[in-house]
DRENZAMI-598382 format. One line per 10 residues: number of its first residue (from 1); their letters; for each residue x, y, z of C-alpha. Coordinates in Angstrom, 1 decimal. Layout:
BEGIN
NUM = a = X/Y/Z  ... $
! end
This chain:
BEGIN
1 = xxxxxxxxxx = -33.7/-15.3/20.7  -35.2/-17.5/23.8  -33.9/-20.3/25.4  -36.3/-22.3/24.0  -35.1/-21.5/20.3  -31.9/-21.7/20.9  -31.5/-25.6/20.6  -34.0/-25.5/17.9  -30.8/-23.9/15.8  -28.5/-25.7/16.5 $
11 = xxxxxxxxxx = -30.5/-28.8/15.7  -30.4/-27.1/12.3  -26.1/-26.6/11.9  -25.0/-29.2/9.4  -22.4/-31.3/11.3  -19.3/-31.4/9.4  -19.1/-34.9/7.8  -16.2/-35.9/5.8  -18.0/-35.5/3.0  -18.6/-31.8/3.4 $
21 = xxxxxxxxxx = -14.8/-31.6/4.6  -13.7/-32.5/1.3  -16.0/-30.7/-0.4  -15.2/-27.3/1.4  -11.5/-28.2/0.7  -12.5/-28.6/-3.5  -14.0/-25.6/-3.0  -11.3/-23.7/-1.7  -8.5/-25.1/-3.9  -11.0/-24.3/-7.0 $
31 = xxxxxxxxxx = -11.2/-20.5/-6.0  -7.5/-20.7/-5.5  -7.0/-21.6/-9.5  -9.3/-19.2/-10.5  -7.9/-16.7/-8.1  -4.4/-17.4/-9.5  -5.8/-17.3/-13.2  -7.7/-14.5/-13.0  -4.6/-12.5/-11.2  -1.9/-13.3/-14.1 $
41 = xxxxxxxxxx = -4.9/-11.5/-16.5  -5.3/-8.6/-14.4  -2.1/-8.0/-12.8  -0.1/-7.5/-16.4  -2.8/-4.7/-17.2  -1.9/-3.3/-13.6  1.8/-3.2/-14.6  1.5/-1.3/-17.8  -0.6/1.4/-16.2  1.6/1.9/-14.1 $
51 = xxxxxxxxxx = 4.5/2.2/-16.0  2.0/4.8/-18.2  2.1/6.8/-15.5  5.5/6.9/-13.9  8.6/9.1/-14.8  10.7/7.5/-17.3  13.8/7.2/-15.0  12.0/5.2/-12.4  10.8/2.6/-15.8  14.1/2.2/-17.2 $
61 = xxxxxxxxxx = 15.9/1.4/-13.4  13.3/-1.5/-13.5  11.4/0.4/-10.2  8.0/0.1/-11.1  6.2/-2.9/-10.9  2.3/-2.5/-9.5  2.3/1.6/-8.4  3.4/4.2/-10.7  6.0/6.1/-9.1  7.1/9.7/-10.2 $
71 = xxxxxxxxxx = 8.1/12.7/-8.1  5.0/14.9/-9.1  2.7/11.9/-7.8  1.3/11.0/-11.5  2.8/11.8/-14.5  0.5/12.2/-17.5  3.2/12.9/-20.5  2.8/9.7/-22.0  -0.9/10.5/-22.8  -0.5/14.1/-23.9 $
81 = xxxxxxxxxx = 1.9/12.5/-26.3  -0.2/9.3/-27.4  -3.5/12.0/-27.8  -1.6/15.1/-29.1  0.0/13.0/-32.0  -2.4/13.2/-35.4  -0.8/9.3/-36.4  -2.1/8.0/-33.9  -5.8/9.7/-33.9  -6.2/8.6/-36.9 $
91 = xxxxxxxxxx = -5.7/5.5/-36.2  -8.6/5.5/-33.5  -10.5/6.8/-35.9  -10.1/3.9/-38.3  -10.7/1.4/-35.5  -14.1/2.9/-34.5  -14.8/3.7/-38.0  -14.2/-0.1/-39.2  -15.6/-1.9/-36.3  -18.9/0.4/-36.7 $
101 = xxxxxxxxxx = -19.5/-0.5/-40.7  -17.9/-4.4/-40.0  -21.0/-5.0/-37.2  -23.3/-3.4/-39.2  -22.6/-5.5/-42.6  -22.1/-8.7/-40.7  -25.6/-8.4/-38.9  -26.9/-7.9/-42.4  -25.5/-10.4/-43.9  -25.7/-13.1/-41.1 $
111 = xxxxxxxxxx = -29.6/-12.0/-40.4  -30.0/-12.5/-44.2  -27.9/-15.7/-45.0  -29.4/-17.4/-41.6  -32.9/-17.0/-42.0  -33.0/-17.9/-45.3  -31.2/-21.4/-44.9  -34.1/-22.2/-41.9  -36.7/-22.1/-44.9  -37.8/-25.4/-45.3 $
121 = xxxxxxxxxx = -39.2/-23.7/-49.2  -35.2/-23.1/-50.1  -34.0/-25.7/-52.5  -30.6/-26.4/-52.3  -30.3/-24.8/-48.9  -28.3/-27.5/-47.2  -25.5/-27.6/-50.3  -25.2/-23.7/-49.5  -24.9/-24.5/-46.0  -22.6/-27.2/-46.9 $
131 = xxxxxxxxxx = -20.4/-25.1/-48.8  -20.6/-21.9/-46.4  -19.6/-24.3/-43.5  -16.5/-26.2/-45.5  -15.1/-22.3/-45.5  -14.9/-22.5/-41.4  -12.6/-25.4/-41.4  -10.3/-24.8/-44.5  -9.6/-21.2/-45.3  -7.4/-20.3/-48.7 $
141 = xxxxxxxxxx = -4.8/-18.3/-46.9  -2.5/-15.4/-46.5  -1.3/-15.3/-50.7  -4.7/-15.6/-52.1  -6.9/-13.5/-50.1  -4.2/-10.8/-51.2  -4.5/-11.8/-54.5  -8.3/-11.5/-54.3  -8.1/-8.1/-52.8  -5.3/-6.6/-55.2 $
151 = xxxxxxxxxx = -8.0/-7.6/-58.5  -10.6/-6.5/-56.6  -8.5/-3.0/-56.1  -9.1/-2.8/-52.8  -5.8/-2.5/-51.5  -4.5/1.0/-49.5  -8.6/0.9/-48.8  -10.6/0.6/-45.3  -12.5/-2.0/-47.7  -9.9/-4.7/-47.2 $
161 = xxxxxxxxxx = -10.4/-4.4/-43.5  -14.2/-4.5/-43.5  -15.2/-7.0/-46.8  -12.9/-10.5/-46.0  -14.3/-11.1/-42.1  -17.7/-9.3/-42.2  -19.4/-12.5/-42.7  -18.4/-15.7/-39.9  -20.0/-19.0/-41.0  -19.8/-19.6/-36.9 $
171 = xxxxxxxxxx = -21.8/-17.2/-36.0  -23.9/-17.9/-39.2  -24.2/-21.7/-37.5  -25.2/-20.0/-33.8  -28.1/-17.8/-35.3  -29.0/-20.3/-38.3  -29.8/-22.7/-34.8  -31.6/-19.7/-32.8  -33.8/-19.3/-35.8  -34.7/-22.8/-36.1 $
181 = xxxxxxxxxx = -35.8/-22.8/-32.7  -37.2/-20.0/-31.8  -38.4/-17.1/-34.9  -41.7/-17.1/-35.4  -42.0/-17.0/-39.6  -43.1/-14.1/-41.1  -45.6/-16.3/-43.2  -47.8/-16.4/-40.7  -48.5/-12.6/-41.0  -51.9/-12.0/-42.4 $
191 = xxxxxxxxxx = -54.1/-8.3/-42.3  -56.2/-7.2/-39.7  -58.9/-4.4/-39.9  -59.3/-2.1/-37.1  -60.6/1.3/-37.3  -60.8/0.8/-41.2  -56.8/0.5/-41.5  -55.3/-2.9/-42.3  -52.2/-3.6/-39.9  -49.9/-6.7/-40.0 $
201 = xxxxxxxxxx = -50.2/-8.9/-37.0  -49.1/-12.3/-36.1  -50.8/-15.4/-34.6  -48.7/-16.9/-32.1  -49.8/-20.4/-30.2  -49.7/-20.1/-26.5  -50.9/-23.1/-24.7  -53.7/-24.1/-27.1  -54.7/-20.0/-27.2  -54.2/-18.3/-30.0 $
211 = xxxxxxxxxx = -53.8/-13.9/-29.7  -52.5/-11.5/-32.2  -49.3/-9.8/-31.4  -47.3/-7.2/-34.0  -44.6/-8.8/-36.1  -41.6/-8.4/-34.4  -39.3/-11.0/-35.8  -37.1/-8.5/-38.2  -36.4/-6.5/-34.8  -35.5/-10.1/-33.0 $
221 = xxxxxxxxx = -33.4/-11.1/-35.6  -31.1/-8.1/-35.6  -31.5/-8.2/-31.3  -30.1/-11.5/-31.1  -27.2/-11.1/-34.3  -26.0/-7.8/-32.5  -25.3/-10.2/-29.0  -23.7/-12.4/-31.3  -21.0/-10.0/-33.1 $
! end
């Protein structure tokens, strides 16, 4: 850098105002909070790692609180317990098992319930809305939803897990909104011949211009219900 450049730089420095004082100061006492926040999330995480790893004298004298400490350096038996015991294997199972079929039959059932309340054609579509919205605010509770499930002889089953919150009239709301906004309809679908095969394709309006593209709103749909679940 020349001479001649030089004060062309430092004509360029923001001078420090007491405006920009106080906002550097917000700034720092901001990341402070979050700092602090964030720290009493993460740290009780650290803590039980640690323990997981320690020697069981040094947890019950109260010695470990952010390193694990045990005399072979790490100490694993807690793990080859938790994965050598069949209870508890199972119960991973479940969990991956349930949460696999749950996302699946919400998506369905969301996509489904979601697009058809957008169709201006549906009669009656805002009383079902109205009545699949009252459920978000007032629910029956603990006593009947075991009642339900005990005459629907579900109970003892992986069904009573999956069935009562596979479908959230929230996240029916969110993509009911995304649809309105944003799907194109598959009405608009109409047959195109090229090399003597019909193939579905879609007219979509760009800036006055309209060009055929493949109908893709099924795979948009489930796109944007799998971010939501």
């Amino acid at each position: 850098m020349t001479t001649a450049t030089a004060p062309a730089v430092e004509k360029r420095k923001k001078p420090w105002t007491k405006a920009r004082v106080i906002d550097l100061i917000i700034d720092i006492f901001c990341f402070v909070i979050v700092g602090a926040a964030s720290l009493t999330c993460i740290l009780p995480f650290i803590h039980i790692l640690a323990k997981s790893l320690s020697d069981n004298a040094y947890v019950v004298a109260n010695r470990v609180i952010l390193l694990p400490m045990s005399d072979a350096g790490i100490n694993l038996d807690a793990y080859n317990k938790v994965f050598h015991d069949p209870t508890i294997m199972q119960s991973l199972w479940v969990t991956v098992l349930v949460t696999v079929v749950f996302t699946a039959i919400g998506m369905f059932l969301t996509v489904c319930a979601s697009y058809a309340l957008t169709r201006p054609e549906f009669h009656g579509r805002k009383v079902f809305t109205f009545m699949i919205m009252f459920t978000m605010y007032f629910t029956a509770g603990t006593i009947p939803d075991y009642l339900l499930m005990n005459q629907l002889h579900m109970l003892d089953t992986i069904w009573c897990l999956i069935l009562p919150l596979c479908f959230a009239p929230y996240n029916l709301l969110i993509m009911k909104n995304n649809f309105q906004g944003s799907i194109r309809p598959p009405g608009r679908c109409f047959p195109l011949h090229h090399s003597g095969k019909d193939r579905c394709a879609a007219v979509q309006t760009h800036h006055g211009n309209h060009r055929p593209v493949l109908c893709s709103w099924p795979l948009e749909c489930l796109l944007r219900c799998a971010v939501l679940h």
